[in-house]
C-alpha positions, 0 to 999 in steps of 0.5 A: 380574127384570130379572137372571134371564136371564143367571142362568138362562144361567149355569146352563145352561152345562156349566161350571156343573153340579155334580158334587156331591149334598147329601150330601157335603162340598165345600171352601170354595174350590169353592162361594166359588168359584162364588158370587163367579163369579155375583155378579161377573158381576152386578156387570158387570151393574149397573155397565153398566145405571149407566154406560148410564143416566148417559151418556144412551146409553139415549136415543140408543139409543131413536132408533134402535131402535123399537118394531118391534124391541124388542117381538120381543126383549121376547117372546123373552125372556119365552117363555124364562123362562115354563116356569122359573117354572111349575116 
């Protein structure tokens, strides 16, 4: 769940719109292509969320940033996703 923002980012840039329909024949470069795109930036990802949690920078950052600030956040991101999972 915790992925599904920047996917659905990603998926809503031009450079991620697919010229192609079901019915025709894309070359492996096309596709491999765009799914090593996703799955490297998702690597990024999880490489940060580790690198984050184990240098003890969520707890500094948990002394500065307050409920005040997180729960806004929280539902912004969440308003985002909620017409996504209806359809």
């Amino acid at each position: 769940m915790a992925f599904l923002p920047p996917l659905l980012a990603y998926k809503a840039l031009r450079a991620s719109e697919c010229p192609f329909n079901e019915y025709d024949r894309v070359s492996e470069e096309i596709w491999q292509g765009r799914l090593q795109e996703i799955s490297g930036s998702l690597l990024v990802a999880c490489i940060s969320f580790f690198i984050i949690g184990g240098t003890g920078i969520a707890g500094v950052l948990a002394k500065l940033i307050g409920p005040m600030t997180i729960v806004p956040l929280m539902i912004l991101l969440t308003t985002s996703i909620v017409p996504t999972i209806e359809s």
